[in-house]
C-alpha positions as CSV (number, residue, x, y, z in Angstrom):
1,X,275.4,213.3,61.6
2,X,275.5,209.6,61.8
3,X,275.7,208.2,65.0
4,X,277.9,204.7,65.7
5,X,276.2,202.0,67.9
6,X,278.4,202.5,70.6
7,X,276.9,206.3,71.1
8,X,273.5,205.5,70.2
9,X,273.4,202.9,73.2
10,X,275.1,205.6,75.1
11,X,272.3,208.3,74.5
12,X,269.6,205.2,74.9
13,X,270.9,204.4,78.0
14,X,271.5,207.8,79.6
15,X,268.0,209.4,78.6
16,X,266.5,205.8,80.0
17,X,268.2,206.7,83.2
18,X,267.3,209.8,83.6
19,X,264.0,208.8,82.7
20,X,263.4,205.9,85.3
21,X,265.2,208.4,88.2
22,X,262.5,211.1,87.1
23,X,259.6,208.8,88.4
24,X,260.5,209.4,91.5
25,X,259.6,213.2,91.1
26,X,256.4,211.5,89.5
27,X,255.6,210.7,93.7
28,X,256.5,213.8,95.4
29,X,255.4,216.8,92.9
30,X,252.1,215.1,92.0
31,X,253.0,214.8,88.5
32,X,252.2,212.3,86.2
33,X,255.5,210.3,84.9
34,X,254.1,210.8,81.2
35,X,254.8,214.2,81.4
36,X,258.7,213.9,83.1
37,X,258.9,211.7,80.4
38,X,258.3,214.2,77.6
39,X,259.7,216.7,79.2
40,X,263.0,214.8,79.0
41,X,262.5,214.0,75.4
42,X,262.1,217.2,74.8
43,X,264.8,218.4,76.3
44,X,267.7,215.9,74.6
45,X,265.6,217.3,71.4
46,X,267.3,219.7,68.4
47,X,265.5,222.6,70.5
48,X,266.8,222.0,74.0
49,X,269.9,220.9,75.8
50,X,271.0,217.6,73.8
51,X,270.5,219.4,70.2
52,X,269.3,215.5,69.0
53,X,267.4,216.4,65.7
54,X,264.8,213.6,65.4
55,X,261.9,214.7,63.1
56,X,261.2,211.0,61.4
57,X,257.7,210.7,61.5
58,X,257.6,207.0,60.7
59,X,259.6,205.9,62.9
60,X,257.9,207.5,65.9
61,X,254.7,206.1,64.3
62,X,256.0,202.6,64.7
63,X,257.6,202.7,68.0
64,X,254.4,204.3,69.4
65,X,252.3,201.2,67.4
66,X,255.1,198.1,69.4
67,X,254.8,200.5,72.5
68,X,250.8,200.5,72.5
69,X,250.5,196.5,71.8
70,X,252.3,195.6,75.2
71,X,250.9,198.7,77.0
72,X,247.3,197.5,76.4
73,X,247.9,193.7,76.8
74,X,249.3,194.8,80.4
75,X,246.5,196.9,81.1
76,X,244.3,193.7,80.3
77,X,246.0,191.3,82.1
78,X,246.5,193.5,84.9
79,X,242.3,193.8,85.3
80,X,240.5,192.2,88.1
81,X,237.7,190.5,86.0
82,X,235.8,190.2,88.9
83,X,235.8,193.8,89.6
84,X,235.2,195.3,86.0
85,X,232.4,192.7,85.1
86,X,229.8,194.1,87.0
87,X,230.5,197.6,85.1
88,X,230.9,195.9,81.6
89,X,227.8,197.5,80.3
90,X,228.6,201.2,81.2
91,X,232.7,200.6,80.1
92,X,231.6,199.2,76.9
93,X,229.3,202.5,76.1
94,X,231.8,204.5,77.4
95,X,234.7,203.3,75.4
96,X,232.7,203.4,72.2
97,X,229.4,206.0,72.5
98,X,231.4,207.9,74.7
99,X,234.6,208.1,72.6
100,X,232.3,209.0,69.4
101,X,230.4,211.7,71.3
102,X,234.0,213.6,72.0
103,X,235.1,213.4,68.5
104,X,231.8,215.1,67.6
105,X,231.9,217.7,70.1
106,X,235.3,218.3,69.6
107,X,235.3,218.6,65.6
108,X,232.4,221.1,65.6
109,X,234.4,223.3,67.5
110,X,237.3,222.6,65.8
111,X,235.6,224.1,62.5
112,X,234.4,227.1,64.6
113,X,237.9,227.8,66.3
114,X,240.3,226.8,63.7
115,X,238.5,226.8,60.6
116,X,239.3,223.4,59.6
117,X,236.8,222.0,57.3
118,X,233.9,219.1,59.1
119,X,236.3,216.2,58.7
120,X,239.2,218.2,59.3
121,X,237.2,218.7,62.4
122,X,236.1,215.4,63.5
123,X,239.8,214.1,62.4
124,X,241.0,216.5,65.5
125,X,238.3,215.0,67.8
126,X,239.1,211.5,67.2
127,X,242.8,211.8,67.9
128,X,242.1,213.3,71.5
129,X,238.7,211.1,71.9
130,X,240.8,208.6,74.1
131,X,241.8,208.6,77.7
132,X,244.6,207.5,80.0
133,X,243.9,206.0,83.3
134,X,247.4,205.0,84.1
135,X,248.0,208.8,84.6
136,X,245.0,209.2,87.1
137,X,246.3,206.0,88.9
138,X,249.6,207.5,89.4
139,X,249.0,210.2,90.5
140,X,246.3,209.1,93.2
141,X,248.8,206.4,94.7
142,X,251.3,209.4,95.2
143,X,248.9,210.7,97.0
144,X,248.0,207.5,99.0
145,X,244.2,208.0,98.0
146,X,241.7,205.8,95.8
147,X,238.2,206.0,94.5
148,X,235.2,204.5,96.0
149,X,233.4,201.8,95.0
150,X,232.9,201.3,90.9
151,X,235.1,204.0,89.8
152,X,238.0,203.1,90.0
153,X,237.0,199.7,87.6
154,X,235.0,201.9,85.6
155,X,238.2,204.0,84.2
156,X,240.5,201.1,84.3
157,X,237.8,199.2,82.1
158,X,236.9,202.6,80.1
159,X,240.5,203.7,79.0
160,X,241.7,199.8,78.5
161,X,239.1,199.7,76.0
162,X,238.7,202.8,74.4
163,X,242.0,203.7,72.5
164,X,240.5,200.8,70.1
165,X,237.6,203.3,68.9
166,X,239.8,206.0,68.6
167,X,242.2,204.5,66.2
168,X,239.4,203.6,64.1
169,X,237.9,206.8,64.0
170,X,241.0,208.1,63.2
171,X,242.0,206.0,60.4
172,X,238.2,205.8,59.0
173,X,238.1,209.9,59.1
174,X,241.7,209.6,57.2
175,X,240.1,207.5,54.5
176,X,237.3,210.3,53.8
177,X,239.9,213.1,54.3
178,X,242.3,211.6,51.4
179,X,240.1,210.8,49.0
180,X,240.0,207.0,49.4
181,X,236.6,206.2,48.3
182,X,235.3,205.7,52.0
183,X,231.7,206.9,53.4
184,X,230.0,207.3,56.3
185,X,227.9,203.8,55.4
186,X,230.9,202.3,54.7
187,X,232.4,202.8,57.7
188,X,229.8,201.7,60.0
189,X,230.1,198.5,57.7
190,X,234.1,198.9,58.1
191,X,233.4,199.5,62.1
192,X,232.0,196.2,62.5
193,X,233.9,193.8,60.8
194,X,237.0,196.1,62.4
195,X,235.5,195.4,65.8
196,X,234.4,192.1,65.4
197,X,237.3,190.6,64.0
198,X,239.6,191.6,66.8
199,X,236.6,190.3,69.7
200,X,237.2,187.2,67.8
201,X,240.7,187.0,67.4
202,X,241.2,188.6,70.6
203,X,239.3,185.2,72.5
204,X,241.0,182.8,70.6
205,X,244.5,184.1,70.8
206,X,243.7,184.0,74.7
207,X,242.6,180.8,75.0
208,X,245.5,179.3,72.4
209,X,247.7,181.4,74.9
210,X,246.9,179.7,77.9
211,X,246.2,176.7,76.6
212,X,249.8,176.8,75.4
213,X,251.5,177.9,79.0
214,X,249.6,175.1,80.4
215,X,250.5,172.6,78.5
216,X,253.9,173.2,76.0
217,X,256.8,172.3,79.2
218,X,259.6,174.4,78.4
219,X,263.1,173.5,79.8
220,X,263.8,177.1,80.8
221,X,261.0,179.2,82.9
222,X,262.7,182.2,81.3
223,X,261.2,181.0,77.8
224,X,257.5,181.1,79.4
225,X,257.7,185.3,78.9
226,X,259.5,184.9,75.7
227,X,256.6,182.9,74.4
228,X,253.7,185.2,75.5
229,X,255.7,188.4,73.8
230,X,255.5,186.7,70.3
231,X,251.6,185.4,71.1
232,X,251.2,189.2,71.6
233,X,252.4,190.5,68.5
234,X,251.0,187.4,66.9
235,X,247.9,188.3,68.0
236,X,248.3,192.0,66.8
237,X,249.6,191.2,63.2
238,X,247.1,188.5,62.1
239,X,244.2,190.3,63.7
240,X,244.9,194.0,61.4
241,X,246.0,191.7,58.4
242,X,242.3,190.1,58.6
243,X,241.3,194.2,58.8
244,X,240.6,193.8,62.5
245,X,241.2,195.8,65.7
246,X,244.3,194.5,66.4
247,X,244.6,196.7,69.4
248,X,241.1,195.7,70.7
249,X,242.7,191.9,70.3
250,X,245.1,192.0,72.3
251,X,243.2,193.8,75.1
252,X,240.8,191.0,74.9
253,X,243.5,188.5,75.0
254,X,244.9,190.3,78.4
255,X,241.7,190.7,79.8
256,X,240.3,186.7,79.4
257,X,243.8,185.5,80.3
258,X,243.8,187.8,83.7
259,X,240.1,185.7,84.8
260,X,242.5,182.1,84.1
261,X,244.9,180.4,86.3
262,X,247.9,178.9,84.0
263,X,251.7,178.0,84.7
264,X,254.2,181.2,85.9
265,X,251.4,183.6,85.3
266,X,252.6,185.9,88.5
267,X,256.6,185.7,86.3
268,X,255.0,186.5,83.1
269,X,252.6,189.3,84.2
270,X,255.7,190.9,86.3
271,X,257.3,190.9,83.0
272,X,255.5,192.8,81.0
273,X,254.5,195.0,83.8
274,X,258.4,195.8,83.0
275,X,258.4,195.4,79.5
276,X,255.3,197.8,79.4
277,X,257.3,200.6,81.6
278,X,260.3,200.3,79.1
279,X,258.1,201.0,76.7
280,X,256.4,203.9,77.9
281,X,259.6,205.5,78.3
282,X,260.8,204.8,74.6
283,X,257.3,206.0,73.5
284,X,257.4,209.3,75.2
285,X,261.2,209.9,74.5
286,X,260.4,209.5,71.5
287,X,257.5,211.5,70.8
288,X,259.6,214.3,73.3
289,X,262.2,214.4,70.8
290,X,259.5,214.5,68.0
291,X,258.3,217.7,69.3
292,X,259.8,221.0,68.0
293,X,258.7,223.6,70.8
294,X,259.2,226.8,68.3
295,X,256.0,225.2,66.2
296,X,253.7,224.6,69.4
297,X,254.3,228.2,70.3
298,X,252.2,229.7,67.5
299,X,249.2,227.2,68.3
300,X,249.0,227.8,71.6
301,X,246.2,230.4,72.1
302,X,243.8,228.1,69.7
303,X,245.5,225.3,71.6
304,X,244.4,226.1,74.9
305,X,240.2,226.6,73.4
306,X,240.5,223.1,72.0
307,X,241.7,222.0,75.4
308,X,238.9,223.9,77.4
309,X,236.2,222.5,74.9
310,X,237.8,219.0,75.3
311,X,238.3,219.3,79.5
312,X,234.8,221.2,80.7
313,X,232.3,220.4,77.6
314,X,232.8,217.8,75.6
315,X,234.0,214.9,78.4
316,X,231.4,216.2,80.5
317,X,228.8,215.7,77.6
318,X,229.7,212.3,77.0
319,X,230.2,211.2,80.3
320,X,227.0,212.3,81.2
321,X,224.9,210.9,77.8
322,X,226.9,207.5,78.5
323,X,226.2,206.9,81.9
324,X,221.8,207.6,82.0
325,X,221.0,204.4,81.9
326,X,223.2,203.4,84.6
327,X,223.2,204.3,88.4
328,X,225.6,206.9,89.3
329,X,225.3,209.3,91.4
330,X,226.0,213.0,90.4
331,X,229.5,213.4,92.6
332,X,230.6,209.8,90.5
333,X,229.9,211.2,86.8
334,X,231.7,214.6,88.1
335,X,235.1,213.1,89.0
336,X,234.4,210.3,85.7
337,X,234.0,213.1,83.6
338,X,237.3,214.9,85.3
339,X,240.1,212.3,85.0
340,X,239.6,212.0,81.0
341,X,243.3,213.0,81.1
342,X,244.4,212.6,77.7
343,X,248.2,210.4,77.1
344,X,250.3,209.3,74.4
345,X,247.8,207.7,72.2
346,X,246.6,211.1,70.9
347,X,250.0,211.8,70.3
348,X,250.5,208.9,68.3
349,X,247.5,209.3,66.7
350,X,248.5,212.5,65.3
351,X,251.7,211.2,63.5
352,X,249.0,209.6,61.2
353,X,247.7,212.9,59.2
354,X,251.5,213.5,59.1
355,X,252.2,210.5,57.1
356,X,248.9,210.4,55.0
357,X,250.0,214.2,53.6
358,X,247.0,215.6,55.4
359,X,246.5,219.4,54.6
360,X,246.4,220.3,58.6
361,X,248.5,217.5,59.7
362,X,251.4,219.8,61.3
363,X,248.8,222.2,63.1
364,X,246.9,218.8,64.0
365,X,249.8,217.8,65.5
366,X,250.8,220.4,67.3
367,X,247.5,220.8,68.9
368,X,247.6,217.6,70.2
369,X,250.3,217.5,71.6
370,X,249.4,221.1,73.5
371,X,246.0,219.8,74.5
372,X,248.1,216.7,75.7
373,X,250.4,218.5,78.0
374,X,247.8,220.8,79.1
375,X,245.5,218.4,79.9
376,X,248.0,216.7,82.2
377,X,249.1,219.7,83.8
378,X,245.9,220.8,85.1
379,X,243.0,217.5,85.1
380,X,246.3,215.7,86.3
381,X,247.5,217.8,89.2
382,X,244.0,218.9,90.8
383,X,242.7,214.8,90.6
384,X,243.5,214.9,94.7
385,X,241.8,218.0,95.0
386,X,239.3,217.4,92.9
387,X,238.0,213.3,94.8
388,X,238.3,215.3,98.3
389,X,236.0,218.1,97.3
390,X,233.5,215.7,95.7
391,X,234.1,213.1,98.5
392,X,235.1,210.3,96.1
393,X,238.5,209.6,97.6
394,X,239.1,206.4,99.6
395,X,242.3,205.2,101.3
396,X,245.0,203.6,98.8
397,X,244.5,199.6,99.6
398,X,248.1,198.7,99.9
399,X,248.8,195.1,100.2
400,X,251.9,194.2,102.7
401,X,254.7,193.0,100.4
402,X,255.7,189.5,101.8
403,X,259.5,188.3,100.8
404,X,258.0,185.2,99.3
405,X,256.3,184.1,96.1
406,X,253.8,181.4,95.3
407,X,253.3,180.0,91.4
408,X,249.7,178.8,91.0
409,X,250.5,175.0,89.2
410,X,248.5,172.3,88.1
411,X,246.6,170.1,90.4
412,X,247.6,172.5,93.4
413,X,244.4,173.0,95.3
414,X,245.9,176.8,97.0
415,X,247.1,179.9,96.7
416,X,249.0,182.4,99.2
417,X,246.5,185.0,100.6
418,X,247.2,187.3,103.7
419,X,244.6,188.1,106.1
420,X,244.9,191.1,108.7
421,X,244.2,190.5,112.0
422,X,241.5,193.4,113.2
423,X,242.5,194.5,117.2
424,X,239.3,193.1,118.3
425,X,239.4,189.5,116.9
426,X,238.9,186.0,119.3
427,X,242.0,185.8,117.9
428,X,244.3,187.9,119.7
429,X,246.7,187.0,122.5
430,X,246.3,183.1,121.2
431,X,248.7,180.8,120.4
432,X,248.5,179.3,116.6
433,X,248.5,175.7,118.2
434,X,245.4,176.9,120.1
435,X,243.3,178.0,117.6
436,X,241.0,175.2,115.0
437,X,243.5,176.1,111.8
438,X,242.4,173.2,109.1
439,X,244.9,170.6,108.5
440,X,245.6,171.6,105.2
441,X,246.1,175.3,105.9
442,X,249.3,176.3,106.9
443,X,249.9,180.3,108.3
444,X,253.3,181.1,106.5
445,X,254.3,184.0,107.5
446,X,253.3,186.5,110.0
447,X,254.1,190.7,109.1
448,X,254.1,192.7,112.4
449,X,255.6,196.3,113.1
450,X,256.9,196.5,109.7
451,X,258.8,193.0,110.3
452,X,258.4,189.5,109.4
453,X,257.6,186.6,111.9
454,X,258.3,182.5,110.9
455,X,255.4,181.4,113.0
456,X,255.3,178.6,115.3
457,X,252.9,176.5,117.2
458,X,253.7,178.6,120.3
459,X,253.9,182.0,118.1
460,X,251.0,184.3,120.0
461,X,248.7,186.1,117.4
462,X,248.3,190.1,117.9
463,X,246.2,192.6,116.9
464,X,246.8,194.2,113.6
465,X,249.2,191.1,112.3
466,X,248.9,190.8,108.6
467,X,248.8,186.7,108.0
468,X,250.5,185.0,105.0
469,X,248.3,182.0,104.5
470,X,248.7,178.7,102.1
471,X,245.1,177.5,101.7
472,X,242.3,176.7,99.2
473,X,238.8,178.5,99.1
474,X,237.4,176.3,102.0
475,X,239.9,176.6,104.1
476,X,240.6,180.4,103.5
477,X,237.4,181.3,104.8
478,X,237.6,178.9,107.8
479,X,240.8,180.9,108.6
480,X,238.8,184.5,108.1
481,X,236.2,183.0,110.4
482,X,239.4,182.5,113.2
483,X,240.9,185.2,112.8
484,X,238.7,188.3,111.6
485,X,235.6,187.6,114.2
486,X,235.5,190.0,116.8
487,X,235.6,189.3,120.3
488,X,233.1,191.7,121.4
489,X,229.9,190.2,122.7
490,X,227.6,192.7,120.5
């Protein structure tokens, strides 16, 4: 059946709605959007309700390669620096030891359970060596909980980083599988120029990015995200042409341009926080509508033993191997080792053996994506459950939402900050004209009782106000000084 444009947009556009509506389920059942997603796919596929027969294996591959480039630059450019640089050491190991160690544990069994041959194995392992924080974040902020203190940098850090190692695992294992000539010597060689090359390319797109929002002046601020979508894929291409990590690259790139002020950063990072949902939903459509439930069924008992090794051994394993050199505390490795939930990259991933003619690639496949779904279902529902009872969860730091927007420029000595107001502050029952507020500062906006407050000099401060301020590093803490110190005498 060949479909017109007109009906192709049509199907786009109502599975995209569907899909964006289904988040909100996401919220209130405790389920991870990936999942809704998939399900959704699945259900427009040739098996379920739509009857859309989509079993091009190439195409999926290359929509879930565009998907991943702006999915990882967002999750770089999203990352406090400050926050994940303390835990660069133990993130680092993690993404690579740790990834490495899964694939291992993972393939042996694989040749136990499924009597796939040792790179046959390892192949499996790789695919589903790589983790999805975005899932655990979800979930936890339906829930209205965090993570204390380094974890919650840790697995942003850790699965930012880590899909890198697993698509060169995966490709490297390939070569071996198909006869290409590669080795185990030659691909630690291969691993580092692979690496390497996208470190370096990766810090020098970043600083040419910046560099060029700073300084190119564009006539329309609408061009500004249009340019950074082509320095992403520009960083991707030319980094895998020179046999980099292109992937790696432009995770770098996001990462060094989130610790750097430049011009319309907050309008260029809230678009691709938008172009990186679209494409989430396209990915897992996608892959949904890839997925032929008839052929999972037959997979499923040896399925669920891959899952079980992958969930309670060989996360565990590597988690705990990683992380001995560093200082965590037993309750910390527990809930690191639980929230490997797995997400589309394994998917992905396994359209590879499909396309190189693999002997297994169909049942590799098909695992995956059951380990996938079942990895979701249960690490993914039980992550609430799971913080409480090891006494990791923390309340959800949500920031009040002011109706008004401040673009860090050059040669502006400020930035908007809000402050709250604690009920015991010197503060309280003052009017702003009678407190020291430097002359530069200026209080913009006051949020109080779930309303907003144009402040005046006569405006009278109360407890538990959440402050808009415009001010520069000095004056910011002068004002924290004001308005945080308490009033008691002790």
């Amino acid at each position: 059946m060949i479909f017109s444009i007109e009906l192709f947009l049509l199907v786009a556009a109502i599975l995209t709605l569907v899909s964006v509506l289904a988040s909100k389920l996401s919220d209130k059942f405790t389920v991870p959007a990936l999942l809704l997603f998939l399900a959704i796919g699945m259900a427009a596929g040739s098996e379920g309700l739509g009857g859309i027969y989509f079993d091009n294996y190439h195409v999926a591959k290359s929509i879930g390669i565009v998907a991943l480039i702006f999915i990882i630059f967002l999750g770089g450019i999203n990352t406090l620096w400050r926050s994940v640089r303390p835990l660069f050491a133990p993130g680092l190991v993690l993404s690579t030891a740790g990834v490495f160690i899964t694939a291992l544990v993972v393939g042996f069994f694989a040749v136990w359970i499924l009597k796939f041959t040792l790179v046959e194995g390892l192949l499996l392992g790789a695919i589903v060596s790589s983790t999805d924080a975005a899932a655990v974040f979800s979930v936890l902020r339906s829930k209205k909980i965090s993570l204390k203190g380094d974890l919650r940098p840790l697995l942003e850090l850790e699965s930012g980083s880590n899909d890198p190692m697993a698509v060169f695992l995966t490709i490297g294992l390939l070569g071996i599988l198909s006869g290409a000539g590669a080795t185990a010597l030659s691909l630690v060689w291969s691993f580092v120029l692979n690496m390497g090359v996208g470190v370096i390319f990766g810090y020098l797109m970043a600083k040419i990015t910046v560099a060029a929002t700073r300084r190119v002046k564009l006539e329309y601020d609408g061009l500004y995200p249009v340019l950074t979508i082509s320095l992403v894929l520009l960083t991707y291409a030319v980094t895998t042409l020179f046999k980099g990590n292109g992937f790696l690259a432009v995770y770098l790139m996001g990462l060094l341009m989130s610790k750097s002020d430049f011009a319309h950063k907050r309008t260029i990072v809230r678009f691709h926080e938008g172009i990186a949902w679209l494409m989430q939903i396209v990915m897992f459509l996608t892959l949904g509508l890839l997925v032929f439930p008839s052929r999972i069924i037959p997979v499923m008992g040896s399925g669920l033993l891959i899952a079980a090794v992958l969930i309670l051994l060989a996360r565990p394993v590597s988690v705990f191997l990683c992380l001995i050199p560093f200082r965590f505390r037993l309750s910390e490795k527990l809930m690191v080792s639980w929230v490997g939930l797995r997400g589309a990259v394994p998917v992905i991933l396994a359209t590879f053996p499909l396309l190189a003619g693999t002997a297994q690639s169909y049942v590799i496949f098909n695992i995956v994506f059951f380990v996938v779904v079942t990895s979701v279902l249960l690490q993914g529902t039980s992550i609430p459950f799971v913080a409480r009872l090891l006494g990791v969860q923390a309340p959800l730091d949500t920031k009040t939402k002011f109706p008004i927007e401040f673009e860090q420029a050059e040669g502006i000595d400020a930035s908007l900050e809000d402050i709250i107001v604690p009920y015991n502050s010197a503060a309280v029952g003052k009017a702003v004209f009678e407190l020291n507020i430097p002359a530069k500062a200026l209080v913009v906006l006051i949020s109080r009782a779930e309303k907003f407050i144009v402040p005046g000099g006569s405006t009278v401060i109360e407890g538990g106000d959440v402050l808009l301020v415009l001010a520069n590093n000095e004056d910011l803490k002068a004002l924290q000084r004001i308005f945080v110190v308490s009033n008691d005498p002790g």
